[in-house]
C-alpha positions as CSV (number, residue, x, y, z in Angstrom):
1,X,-92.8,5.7,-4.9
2,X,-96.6,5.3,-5.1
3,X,-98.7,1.4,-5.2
4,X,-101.1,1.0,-7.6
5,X,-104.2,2.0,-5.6
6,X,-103.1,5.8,-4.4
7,X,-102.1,6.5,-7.9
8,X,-105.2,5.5,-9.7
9,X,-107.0,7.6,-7.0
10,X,-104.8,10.5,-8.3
11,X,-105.6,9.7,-11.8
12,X,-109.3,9.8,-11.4
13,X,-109.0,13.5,-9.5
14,X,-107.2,14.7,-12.4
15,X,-109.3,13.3,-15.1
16,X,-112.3,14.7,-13.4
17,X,-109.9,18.2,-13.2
18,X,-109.9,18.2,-16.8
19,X,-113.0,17.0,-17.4
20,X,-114.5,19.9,-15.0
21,X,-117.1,17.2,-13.5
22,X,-118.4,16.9,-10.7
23,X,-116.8,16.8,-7.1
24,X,-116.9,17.1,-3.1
25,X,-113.6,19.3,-3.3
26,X,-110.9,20.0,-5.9
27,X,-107.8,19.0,-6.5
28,X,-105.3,19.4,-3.6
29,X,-101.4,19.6,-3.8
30,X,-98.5,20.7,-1.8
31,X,-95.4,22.5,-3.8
32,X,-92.5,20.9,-1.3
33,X,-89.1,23.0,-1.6
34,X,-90.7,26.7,-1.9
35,X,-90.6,28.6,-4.8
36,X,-86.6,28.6,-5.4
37,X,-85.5,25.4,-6.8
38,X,-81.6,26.1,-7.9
39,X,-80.8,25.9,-3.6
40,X,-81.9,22.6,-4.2
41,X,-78.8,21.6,-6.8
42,X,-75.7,21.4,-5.0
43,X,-73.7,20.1,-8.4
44,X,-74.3,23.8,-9.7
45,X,-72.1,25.0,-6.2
46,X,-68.7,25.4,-8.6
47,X,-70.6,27.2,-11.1
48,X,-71.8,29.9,-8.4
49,X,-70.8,33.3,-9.6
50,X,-69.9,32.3,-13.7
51,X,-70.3,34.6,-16.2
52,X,-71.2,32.4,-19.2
53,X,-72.2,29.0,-18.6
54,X,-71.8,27.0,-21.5
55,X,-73.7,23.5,-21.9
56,X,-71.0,21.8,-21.9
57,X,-70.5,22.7,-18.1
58,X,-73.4,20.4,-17.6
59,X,-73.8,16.5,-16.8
60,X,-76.6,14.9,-15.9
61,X,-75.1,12.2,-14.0
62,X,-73.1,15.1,-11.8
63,X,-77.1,16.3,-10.5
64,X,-78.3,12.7,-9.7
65,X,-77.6,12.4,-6.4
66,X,-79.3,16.1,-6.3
67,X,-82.8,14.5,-7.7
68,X,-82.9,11.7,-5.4
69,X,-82.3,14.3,-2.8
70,X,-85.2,16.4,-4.1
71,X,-87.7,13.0,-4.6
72,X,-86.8,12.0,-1.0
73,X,-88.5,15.1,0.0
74,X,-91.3,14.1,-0.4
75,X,-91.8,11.8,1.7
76,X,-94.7,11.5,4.3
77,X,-96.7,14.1,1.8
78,X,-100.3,13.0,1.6
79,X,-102.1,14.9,-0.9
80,X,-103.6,14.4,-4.7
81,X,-100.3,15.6,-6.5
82,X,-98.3,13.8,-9.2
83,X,-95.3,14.7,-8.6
84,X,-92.1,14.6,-11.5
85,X,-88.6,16.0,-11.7
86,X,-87.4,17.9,-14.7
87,X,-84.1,19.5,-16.4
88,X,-82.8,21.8,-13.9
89,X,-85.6,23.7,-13.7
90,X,-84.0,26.9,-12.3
91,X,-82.3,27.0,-16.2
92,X,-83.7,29.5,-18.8
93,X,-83.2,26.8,-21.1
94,X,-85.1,28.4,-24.4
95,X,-83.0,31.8,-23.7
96,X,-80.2,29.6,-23.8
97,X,-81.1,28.1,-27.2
98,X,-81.7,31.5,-28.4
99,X,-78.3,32.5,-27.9
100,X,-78.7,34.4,-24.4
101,X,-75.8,34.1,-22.7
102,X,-76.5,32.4,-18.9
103,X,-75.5,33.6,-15.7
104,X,-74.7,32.0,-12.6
105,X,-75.6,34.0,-9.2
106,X,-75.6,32.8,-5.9
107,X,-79.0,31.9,-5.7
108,X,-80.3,32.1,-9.2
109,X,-79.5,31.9,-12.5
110,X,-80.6,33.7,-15.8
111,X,-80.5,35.1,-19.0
112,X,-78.7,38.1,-19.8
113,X,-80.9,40.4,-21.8
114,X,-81.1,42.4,-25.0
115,X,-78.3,43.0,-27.5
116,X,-80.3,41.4,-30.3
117,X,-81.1,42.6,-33.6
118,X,-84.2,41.6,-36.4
119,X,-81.2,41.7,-39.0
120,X,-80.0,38.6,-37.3
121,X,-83.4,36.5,-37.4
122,X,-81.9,34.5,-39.4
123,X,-79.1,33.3,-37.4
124,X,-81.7,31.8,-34.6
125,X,-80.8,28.5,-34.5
126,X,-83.9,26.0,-33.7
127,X,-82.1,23.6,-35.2
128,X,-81.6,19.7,-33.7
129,X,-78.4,20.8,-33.5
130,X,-78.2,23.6,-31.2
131,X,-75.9,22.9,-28.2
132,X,-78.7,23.9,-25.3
133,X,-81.1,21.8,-27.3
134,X,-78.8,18.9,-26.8
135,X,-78.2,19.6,-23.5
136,X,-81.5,19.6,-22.5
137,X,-82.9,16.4,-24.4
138,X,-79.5,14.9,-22.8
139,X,-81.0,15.6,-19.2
140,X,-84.5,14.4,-20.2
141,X,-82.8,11.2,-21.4
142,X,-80.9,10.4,-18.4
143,X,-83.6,11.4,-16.2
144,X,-85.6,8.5,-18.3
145,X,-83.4,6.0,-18.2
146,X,-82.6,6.9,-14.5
147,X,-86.1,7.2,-12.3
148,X,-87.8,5.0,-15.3
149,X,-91.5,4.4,-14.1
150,X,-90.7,5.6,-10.1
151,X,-90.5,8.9,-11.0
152,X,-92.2,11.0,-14.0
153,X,-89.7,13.2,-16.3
154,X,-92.2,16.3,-17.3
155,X,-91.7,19.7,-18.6
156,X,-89.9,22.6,-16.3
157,X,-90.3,25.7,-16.4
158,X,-90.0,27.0,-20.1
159,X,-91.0,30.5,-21.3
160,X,-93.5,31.7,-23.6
161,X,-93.0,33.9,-26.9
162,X,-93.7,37.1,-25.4
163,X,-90.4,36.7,-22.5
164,X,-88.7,34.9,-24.7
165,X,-88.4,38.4,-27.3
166,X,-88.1,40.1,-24.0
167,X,-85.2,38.6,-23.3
168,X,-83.4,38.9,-26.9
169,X,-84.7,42.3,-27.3
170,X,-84.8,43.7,-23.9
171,X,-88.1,44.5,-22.0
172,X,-88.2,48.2,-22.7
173,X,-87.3,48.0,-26.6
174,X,-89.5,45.3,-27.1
175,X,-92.3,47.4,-25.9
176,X,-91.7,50.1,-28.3
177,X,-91.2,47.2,-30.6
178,X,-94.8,46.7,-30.7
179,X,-95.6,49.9,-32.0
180,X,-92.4,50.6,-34.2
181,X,-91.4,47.1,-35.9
182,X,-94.8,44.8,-35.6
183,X,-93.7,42.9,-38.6
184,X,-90.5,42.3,-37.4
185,X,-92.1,41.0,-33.8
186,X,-94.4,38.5,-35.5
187,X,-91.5,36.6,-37.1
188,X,-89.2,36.9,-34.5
189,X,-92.6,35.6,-32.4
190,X,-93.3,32.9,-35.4
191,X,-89.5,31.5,-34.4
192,X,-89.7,31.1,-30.3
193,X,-92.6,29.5,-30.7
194,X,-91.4,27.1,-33.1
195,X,-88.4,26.4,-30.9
196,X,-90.9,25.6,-27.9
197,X,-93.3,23.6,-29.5
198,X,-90.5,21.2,-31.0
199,X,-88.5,21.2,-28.1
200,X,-92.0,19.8,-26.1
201,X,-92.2,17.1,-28.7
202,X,-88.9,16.2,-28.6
203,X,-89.0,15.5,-24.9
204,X,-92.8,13.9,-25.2
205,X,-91.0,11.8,-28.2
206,X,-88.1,10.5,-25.4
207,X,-90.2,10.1,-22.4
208,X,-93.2,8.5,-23.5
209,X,-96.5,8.4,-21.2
210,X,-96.2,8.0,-17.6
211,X,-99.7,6.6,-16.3
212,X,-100.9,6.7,-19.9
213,X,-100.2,10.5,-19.5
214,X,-97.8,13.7,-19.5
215,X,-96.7,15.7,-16.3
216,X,-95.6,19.2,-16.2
217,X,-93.0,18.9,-13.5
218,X,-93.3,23.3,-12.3
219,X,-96.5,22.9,-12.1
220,X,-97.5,19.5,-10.3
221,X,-100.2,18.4,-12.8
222,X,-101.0,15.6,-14.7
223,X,-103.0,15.0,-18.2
224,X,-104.4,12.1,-19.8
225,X,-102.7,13.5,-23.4
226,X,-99.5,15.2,-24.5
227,X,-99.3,18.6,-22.1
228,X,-98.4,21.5,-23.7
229,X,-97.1,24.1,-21.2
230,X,-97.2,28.1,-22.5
231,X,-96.2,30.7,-20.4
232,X,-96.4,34.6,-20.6
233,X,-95.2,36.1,-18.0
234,X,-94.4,39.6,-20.4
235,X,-97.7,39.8,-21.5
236,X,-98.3,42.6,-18.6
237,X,-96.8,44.7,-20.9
238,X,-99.5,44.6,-23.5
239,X,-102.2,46.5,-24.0
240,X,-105.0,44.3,-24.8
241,X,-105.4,45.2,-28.5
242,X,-101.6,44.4,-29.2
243,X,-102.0,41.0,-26.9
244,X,-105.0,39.8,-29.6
245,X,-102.5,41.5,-32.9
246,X,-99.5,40.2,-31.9
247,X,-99.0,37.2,-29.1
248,X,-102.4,35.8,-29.1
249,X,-101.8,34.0,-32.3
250,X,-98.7,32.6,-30.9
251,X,-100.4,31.6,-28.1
252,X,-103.4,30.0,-30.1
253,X,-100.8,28.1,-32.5
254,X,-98.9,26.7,-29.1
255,X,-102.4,25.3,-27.4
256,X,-103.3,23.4,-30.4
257,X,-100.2,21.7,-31.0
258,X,-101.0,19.6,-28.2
259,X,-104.0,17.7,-27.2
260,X,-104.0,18.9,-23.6
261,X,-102.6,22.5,-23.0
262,X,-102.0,25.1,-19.9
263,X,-100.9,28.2,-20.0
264,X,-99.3,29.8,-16.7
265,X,-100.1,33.8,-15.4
266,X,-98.8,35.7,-12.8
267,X,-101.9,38.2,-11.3
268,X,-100.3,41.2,-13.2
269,X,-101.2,39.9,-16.4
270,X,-105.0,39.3,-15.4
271,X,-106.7,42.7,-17.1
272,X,-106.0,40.0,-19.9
273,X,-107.9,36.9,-19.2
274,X,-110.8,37.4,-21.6
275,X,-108.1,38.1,-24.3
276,X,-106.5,34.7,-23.0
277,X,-109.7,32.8,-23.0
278,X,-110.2,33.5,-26.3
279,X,-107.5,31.1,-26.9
280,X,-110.0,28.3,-27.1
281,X,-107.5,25.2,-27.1
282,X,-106.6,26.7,-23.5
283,X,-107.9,23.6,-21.3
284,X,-106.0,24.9,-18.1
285,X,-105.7,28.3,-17.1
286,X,-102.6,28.2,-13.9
287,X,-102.5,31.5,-12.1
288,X,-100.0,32.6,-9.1
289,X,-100.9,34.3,-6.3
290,X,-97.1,36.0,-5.8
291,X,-95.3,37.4,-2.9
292,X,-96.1,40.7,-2.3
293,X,-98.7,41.2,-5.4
294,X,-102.5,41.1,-5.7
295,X,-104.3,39.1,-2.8
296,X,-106.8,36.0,-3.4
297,X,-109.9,38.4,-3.1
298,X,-108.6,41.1,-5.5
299,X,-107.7,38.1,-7.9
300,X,-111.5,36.8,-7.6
301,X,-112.9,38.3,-10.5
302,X,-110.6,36.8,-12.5
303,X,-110.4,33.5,-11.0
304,X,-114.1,33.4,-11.6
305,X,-114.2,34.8,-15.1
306,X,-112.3,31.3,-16.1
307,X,-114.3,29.0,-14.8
308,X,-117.5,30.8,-16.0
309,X,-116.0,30.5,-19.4
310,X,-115.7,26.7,-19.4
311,X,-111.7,26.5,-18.1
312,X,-110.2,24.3,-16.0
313,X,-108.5,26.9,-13.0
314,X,-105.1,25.9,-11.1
315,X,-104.1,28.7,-8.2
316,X,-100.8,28.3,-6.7
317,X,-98.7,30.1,-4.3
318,X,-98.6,30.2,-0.6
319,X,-102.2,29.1,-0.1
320,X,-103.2,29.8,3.3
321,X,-106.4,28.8,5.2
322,X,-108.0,32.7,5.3
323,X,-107.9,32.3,1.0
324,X,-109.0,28.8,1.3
325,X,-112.0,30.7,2.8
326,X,-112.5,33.3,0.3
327,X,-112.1,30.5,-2.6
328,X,-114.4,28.2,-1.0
329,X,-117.3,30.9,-1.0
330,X,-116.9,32.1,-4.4
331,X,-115.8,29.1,-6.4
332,X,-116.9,25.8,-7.9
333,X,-115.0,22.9,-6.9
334,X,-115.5,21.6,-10.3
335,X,-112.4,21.6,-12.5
336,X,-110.6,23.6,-9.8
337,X,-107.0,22.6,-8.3
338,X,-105.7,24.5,-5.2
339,X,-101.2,24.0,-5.0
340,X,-99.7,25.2,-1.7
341,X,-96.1,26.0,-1.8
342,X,-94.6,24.8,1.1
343,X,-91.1,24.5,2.8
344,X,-91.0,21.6,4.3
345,X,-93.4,18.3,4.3
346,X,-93.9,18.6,7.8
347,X,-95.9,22.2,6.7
348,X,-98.2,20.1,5.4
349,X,-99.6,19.0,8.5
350,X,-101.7,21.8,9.6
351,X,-103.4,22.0,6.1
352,X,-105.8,19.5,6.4
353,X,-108.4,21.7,6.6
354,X,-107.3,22.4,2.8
355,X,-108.8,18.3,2.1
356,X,-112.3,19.2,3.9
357,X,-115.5,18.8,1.1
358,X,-116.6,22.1,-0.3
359,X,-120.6,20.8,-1.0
């Protein structure tokens, strides 16, 4: 998919992303397929509409023709991403290992919430042996052993601790949660993350490197180390004084069980980015700009708050050239990785202003 030469180019912008040094313009990538993968599966077609998938619903080899749809994609795409495919990554896979049951819509799928109680804590199973845990490690295997060293296998979208006691104890309960049954949020907390840091070993364990490095597929990025990817998109429903009590240190434990971490935020969440930064094993902060919520220049003051503090910065969403403009005039290039999401590789075309040196 890529000669030697391109991809050692691509290697050197993301070391120097990480390492925050010095550049002419930061890292550039296009997201090809917009922001709904699952119309991108056509093996999940007979499952449209099920009420309770079950992993053994699931084959990997039934999806491959799907991937090599998705990798053909894109072609003709000139930009610095390293790009990798993933287990289904429309799947809320940890939910699933939780004991959510999945549901199948037309064009999504997710986790049904609530219904869970602290009394049964003790029937989480974060065992090796949990079905969806199988599951998954099965796709990451065939995945391997399929694209070998064309294609990286890196991390999908997984969810962090606070969505994934959102989704066992509903959003609303787990809010009064916080105030009424703190104890009982920690260990329930203390659990989910368990299950995601061993499930990201598990698949680091089967993949191995790819370039001497670790992709996370969602996000388009590469690091020279294992990646560890934490997500909390839930966290808007914290006050900052129960974020630092009672996520934080799930957060913190996450980021330094891997040499190389990231943790994704949607622009509602931002009144919490010193509270994040605190999380000093945080090498990567990845923020969306969403449909229909805050705009690049409202989202400045946070954007700037993590590179002031030392952070590598990743914005992604529907980049267009008027916030390439803002960015451009009130960020470093240093460190600093810009991902468009884009229909189609022939949208990439009239973004070449996107590649243009900032200094």
């Amino acid at each position: 998919m890529t000669t030697t030469r391109p991809l050692e180019r691509k290697l050197d912008r993301y070391r120097r992303f990480w390492d925050r040094t010095a550049v002419e313009r930061p890292l550039i990538g296009f997201s090809v397929g917009g922001w709904f993968p699952f119309q991108h599966y056509r093996a999940m077609q007979p499952f449209r509409g099920r009420v309770g998938l079950s992993p053994q619903d699931l084959r990997p080899e039934a999806f491959l023709a799907d991937y090599e749809g998705i990798v053909s994609r894109w072609e003709g795409v000139e930009d610095d991403m390293i790009r990798g495919i993933s287990p289904l990554p429309f799947l809320p896979w940890l939910e699933a290992m939780l004991g959510c049951r999945v549901q199948v819509g037309e064009e999504s799928v997710w986790a049904e919430e609530g219904g869970f109680d602290y009394a049964e804590l003790g029937r989480i199973d974060c065992s090796e042996d949990n079905p969806w845990r199988r599951k998954y490690l099965e796709f990451v295997r065939v995945l391997r052993d399929t694209f070998g060293d064309r294609v990286p296998v890196g991390l999908p979208i997984l969810r962090g601790t606070s969505d994934m006691v959102a989704a066992l104890r509903g959003s609303e309960r787990m809010v009064y949660d916080l105030y009424d049954h703190p104890q009982q949020f920690r260990r329930l907390g203390e659990a989910c993350t368990t299950l995601l840091i061993e499930l990201m070993r598990a698949q680091h364990a089967i993949t191995g490197p790819f370039a001497g490095g670790y992709v996370i597929d969602a996000l388009g990025i590469w690091a020279p180390d294992r990646l560890g990817r934490l997500q909390e998109d839930a966290s808007a429903l914290f006050s900052p004084d129960h974020y630092v009590e009672l996520l934080q240190p799930h957060d913190r434990r996450a980021a330094e069980a891997f040499p190389c971490s990231l943790i994704h935020l949607h622009s509602s969440s931002l009144f919490l980015i010193d509270q994040v930064l605190d999380v000093e094993a945080l090498g990567c902060i990845q923020i969306n700009k969403d449909v229909g919520e805050a705009a690049i220049p409202e989202m400045l003051p946070a954007l700037q708050r993590v590179q002031a503090r030392g952070r590598s910065l990743l914005v992604r969403g529907k980049l267009d050239l008027d916030d390439l403009a803002v960015l451009r005039g009130h960020l470093s290039p240093n460190g600093l990785y810009l991902q468009t999401v884009v229909e189609t590789a022939a949208e990439t075309r009239r973004l070449g202003e996107f590649f243009r040196p900032w200094v």
